[in-house]
Structure formats: C-alpha cells, structure tokens
N, C-alpha and C positions, 0 to 999 in steps of 0.2 A: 504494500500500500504506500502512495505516496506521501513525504513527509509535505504538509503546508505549516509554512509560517503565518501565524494568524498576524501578525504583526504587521508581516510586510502586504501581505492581503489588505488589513485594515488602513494601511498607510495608501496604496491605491486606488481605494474606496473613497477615502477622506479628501484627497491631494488631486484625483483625477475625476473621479467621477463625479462628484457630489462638488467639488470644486468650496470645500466651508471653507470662509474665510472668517477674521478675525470678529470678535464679537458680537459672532451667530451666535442663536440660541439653536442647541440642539433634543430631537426628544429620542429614545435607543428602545426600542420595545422588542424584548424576546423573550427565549423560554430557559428555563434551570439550565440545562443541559447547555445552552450555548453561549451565558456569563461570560465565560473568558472570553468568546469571539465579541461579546457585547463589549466587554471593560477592553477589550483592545481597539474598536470605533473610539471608545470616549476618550481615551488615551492620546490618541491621535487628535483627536476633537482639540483638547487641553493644549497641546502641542501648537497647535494653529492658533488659541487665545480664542479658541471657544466656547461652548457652556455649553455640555453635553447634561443629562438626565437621564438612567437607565431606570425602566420599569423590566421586570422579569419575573415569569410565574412559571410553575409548574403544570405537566399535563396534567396532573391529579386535582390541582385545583382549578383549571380550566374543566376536567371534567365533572367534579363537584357541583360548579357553580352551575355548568348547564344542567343536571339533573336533580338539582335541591333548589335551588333559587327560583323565587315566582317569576312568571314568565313576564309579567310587566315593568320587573325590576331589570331584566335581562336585556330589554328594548333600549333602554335609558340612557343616555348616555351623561352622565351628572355635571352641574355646573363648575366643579372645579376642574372635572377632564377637558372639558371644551374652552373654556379659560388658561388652561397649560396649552391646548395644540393652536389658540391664538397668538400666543407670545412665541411659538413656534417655526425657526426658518426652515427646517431639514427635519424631516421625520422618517428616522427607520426602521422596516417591521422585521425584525431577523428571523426567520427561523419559517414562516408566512403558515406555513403548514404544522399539526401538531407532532412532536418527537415520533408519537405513535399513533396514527390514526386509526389503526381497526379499533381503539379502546372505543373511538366516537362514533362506528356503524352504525349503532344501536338505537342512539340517541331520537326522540320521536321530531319527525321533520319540523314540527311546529314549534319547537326549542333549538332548531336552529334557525329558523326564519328566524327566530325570535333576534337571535345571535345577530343576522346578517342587517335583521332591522337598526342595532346598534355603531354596525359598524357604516351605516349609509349615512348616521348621523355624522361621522369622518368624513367620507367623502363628499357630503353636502360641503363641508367646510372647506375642504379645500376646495371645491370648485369655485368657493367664495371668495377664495384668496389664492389666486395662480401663481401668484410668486412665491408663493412657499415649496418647495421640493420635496418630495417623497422617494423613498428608496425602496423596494421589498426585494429581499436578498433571501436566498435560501439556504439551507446547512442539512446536509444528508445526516440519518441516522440508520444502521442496522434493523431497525425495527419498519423503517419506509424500503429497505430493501426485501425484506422479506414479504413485506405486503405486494410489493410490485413484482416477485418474483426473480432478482435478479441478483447476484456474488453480491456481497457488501461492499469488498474492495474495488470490483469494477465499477458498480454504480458510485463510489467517492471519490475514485479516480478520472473516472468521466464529469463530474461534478466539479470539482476543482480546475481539473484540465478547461472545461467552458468557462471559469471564473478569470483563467488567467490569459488568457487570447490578447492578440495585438489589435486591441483597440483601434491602431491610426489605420489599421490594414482595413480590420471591419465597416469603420468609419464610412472609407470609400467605395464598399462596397456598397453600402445602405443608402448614399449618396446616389451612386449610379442607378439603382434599383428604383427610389424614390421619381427619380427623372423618368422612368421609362411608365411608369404607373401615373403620374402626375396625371389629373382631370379626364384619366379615360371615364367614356360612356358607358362601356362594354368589355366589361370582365367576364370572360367565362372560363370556367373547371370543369374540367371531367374525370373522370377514374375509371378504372377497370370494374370498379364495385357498383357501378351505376351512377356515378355522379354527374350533373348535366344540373348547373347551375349559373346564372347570367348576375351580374351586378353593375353598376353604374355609380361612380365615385366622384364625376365632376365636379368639380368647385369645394371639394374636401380637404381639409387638411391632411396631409402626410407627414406621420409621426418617424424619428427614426429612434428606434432602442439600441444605442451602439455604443454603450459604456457610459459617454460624457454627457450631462445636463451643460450642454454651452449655450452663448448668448442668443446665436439663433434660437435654440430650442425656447430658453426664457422668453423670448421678445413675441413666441406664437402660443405661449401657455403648454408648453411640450416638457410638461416640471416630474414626471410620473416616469420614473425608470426602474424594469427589473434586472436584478442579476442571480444568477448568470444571464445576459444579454445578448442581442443576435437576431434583431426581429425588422423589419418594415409595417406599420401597417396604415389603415386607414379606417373611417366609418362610411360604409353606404349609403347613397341615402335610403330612407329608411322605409319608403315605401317603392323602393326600385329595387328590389332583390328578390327573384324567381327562379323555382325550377327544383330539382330535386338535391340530394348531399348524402352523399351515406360515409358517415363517422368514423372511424375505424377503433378511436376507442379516447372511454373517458373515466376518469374517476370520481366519485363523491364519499366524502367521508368515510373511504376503505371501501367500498360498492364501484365492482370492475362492468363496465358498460363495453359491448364490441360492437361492431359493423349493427349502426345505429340511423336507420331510413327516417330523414325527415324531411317533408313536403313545403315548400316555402312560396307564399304566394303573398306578392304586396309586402314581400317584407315582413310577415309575422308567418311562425313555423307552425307545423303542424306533425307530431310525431306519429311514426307509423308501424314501425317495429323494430324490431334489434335481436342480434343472437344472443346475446346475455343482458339484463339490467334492462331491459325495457321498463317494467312496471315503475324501478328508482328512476331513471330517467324522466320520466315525467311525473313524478311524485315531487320533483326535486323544482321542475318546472311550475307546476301546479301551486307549489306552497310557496313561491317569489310574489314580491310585486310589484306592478306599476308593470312597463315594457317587457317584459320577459320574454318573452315569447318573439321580440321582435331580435331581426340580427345587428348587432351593433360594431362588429368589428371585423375586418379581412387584415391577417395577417401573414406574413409570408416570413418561413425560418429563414435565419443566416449566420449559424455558427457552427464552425467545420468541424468543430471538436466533440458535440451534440450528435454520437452514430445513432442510438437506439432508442426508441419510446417505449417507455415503462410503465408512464401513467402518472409520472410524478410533472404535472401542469409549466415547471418555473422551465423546465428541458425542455421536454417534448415540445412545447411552442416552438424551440429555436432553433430546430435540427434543419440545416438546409436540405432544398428543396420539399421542403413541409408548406402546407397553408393549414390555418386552423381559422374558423368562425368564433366569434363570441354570442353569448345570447344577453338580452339587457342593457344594463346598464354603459352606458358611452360619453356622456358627458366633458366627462376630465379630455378626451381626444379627439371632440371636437361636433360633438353628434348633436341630436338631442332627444336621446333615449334616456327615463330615466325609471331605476329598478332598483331594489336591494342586492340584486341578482346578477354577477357578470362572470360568464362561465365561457371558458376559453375547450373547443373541443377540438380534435386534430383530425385532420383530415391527408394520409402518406399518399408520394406519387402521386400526384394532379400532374394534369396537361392544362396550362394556361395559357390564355390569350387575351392580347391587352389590344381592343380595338381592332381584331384581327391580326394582330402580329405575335408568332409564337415566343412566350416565356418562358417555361415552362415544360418540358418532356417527359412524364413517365417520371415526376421528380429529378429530374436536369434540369438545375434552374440555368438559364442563356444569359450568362452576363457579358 
C-alpha cells in the first residue's frame, strides 16, 4: 500500500487548490477516523495566518442521532450553525461519505430525507453567498472497500493516486473539453445498454473541476470543488432533456443499484427498471424534494488515474471517458433546479456527440 503524506497532501489542498489566504476564516468538518487528515488542513490553514475550526464526529454518533433523535430536530439546522458557516470563507467536508456505510442501509428513508433536508439548509446558504468556497474531499476506508467489493489496498491506492494528479496537465484538458461542449444545442449518448439520450446546454455555464478554485472560476460562482477531481460538467436546460439512459450502476447508503432504465421526457425522469435496487432506487427518488426527479447535471470524467467504478460517487464521476447525470438539485452550477436531493449516477462507455461532431467513442473521449 502506498505511503501518503497527509501533510504534504494537506499542504496542496490549502496552497493550491483552495488557494486560503491570510485571515480567512476556515470551517474542517469530518469524521473520528480522519482527525489527523482534519488537524493537518488546519495546520496548514495556521500556517497561511488562517483560522481554521474542526468539527469531527463519529459514525456511531452520526448513526445515533439519525435513529434516536426526532425527526424534526434532525431537519434543523440551529442558529448558531448557520451563524458559524456565515463568518465562513472555505468550508471542508472530509470524509463526505460515512467510514462505514452499510451501518446506515437500514436507516428508514424518511430519517434521511430528514438528514438531506438539513443539509439543503447548507447549500441554500451558500448559494447565498458565492464567494464563499467549499471543498468535499474524500478519505477511503476498508470498510467502503468491502462494501464496494474491491482489495482495500487497490481501492486506496487508486484513491490517493486521483488525489495526486498534475493539476496544470488536467487543467488543460478541462479547458479544451469545456470549448468543445460550450453552448451546444444537441448533446446526445448512446451505449450499448440502450442509451439514446438528446440534451441541449446552450447559454449554460460550464463548470470545470480541475483541482484549482481560481479567479475565473470565482468571478462565475464556480466556488464548489471535489476531490479527488477530474470532471467537466454542465446543467441542461431543464426542460430540454429527452430520451432514454440506462445507469450502469449507483449506490445509496450501502444499497448496490445496476443497469438502471430511466425514461426522460421534458426533462423530468421517469424510472422503469433495473437489474438490482430498482425498488431503493426510486424509494430514494420518491422521499426527495422539490426537482428531483428533474436532470440537473451532465458531467463528463477526466482523470486518468480513476480505472474502475466501485460505486464509491467522489471516483466513479471522474474516471475518463465516463458521463454520469445528476438528478435534483443544481443551483450552486448554475441551473435552476432546486431539491434536497443531488445524486450523481454513472453512466460507462457512451458515444457522444456535441452538435453532431463525434466526442466520444465507446468511452474514447476525442480530445
């Protein structure tokens, strides 16, 4: 397994990507298990004459609270939490996923709406305030490896390896990428598995996720980065997206979903079956609110270090030649979908074509 320096990791994070400079306020939100990755952000934070904050809980008491706490309490999000993430320039959620997710399969969907209703109170906010930055960064554990099925050392090797990528290399590719997608009318996918799906993106912002929040990105509200990194995407609009999509595969709270037929008309989906996890699949859909149902995101992978999809959401978006859709929530990239609900699902191998010009081959992306 390979050795990471949290340090120098955190040093790249702070210095490069997130770009904190002197007398930001910072907020560090993760889990037990990844403290020392936490207290080496803040460290670095201190270092730059920052003002970092760690908050860190446990899976046990994340899972507590969702199954002992009233569900009205769990919605809430209190006046002194939203009062800390207003005095807030930089917000990072480490860890984004729980250490162990199958603990939370269980859990009745209505107590995590409950959950997701909490956390939209967040993103209401920052969509209030664009200049504030957010980071969601992920941290592999054995326990997410065995849920997803795959060695522990190669899913953390693969992990890390996407974390540490040349940036300025990526950069340009998302750059070139970004040009060739710019204001098409007519996106369409297809797959072997059936997919035959049309989009239209005109007059949409194009977000690029390629490590750095820089000033262009600031100057268009492009403040929302994850890592590991490596994506293009955009919002369609949101009643010009038709035709069919079949999934290949998604996770929710430890619940494995495959080759996943959903019927898209106007822009809002309609689910039709799937070889596993049909029933959660739209249990998961059914219990969101507000847009859910509509598409709010085309994203296309770009990071070469990204070979295999697991099922773990922060990778599998970034694996080139990948597309994945979102459902819901869009807002923060430019849309105007809004949901408790933004669920990123992968879609391997597409053939695409931007206005008639091939992108895309069988997962060959044409750059």
């Amino acid at each position: 397994m390979m050795n990471v320096d949290f340090e120098e990791v955190a040093h790249k994070i702070v210095t490069v990507c997130a770009r904190i400079a002197e007398d930001e306020t910072v907020y560090i939100r993760g889990r037990a298990d990844n403290r020392e990755f936490c207290e080496a952000l803040a460290l670095e934070c201190r270092k730059r004459g920052a003002y970092p904050l760690i908050e860190v809980v446990s899976d046990d008491y994340r899972f507590k609270d969702l199954t002992e706490t009233r569900i009205d309490v769990i919605k809430k999000a209190p006046a002194h939490f939203i009062s800390a993430l207003k005095e807030t320039d930089v917000f990072f959620s480490v860890g984004v996923e729980p250490k162990d997710p199958r603990r939370f399969r269980d859990i009745p969907e209505e107590r995590d709406a409950a959950r997701r209703q909490f956390s939209k109170h967040i993103i209401d906010l920052f969509n209030s305030y664009p200049s504030k930055r957010r980071l969601g960064i992920g941290f592999p554990t054995k326990e997410q490896a065995t849920l997803y099925n795959i060695d522990f050392e190669k899913f953390y090797n693969m992990f890390w390896k996407a974390m540490n990528i040349d940036y300025k290399v990526l950069s340009e590719n998302a750059r070139k990428l970004a040009s060739i997608i710019r204001d098409a009318t007519d996106i369409h996918i297809t797959t072997a598995k059936g997919t035959d799906l049309h989009m239209n993106i005109e007059g949409r912002r194009i977000s690029l996720d390629d490590g750095i929040i820089d000033d262009d990105d600031m100057n268009i509200g492009n403040t929302l980065l994850n890592l590991p990194t490596g994506e293009v995407y955009a919002t369609p609009h949101e009643d010009e997206v038709y035709g069919t999509v079949v999934f290949d595969l998604a996770f929710h709270r430890g619940h494995k979903m495959e080759d996943i037929t959903v019927e898209i008309n106007n822009g809002t989906a309609t689910p039709v079956k799937a070889k596993t996890g049909f029933s959660v699949f739209k249990e998961v859909l059914e219990n969101a609110s507000g847009d859910r149902y509509k598409i709010g995101e085309l994203g296309i992978g770009l990071n070469p270090e990204v070979t295999k999809a697991v099922g773990y959401v922060l990778t599998d978006e970034k694996i080139i030649g990948t597309i994945h859709l979102a459902f819901g929530e869009n807002r923060s990239y430019g849309g105007n979908n809004e949901s408790d609900l933004h669920w990123d699902v992968l879609v391997m191998k597409p053939t695409m074509t931007v206005d008639g010009k091939l992108l895309m081959d069988k997962g060959n992306l044409l750059l």
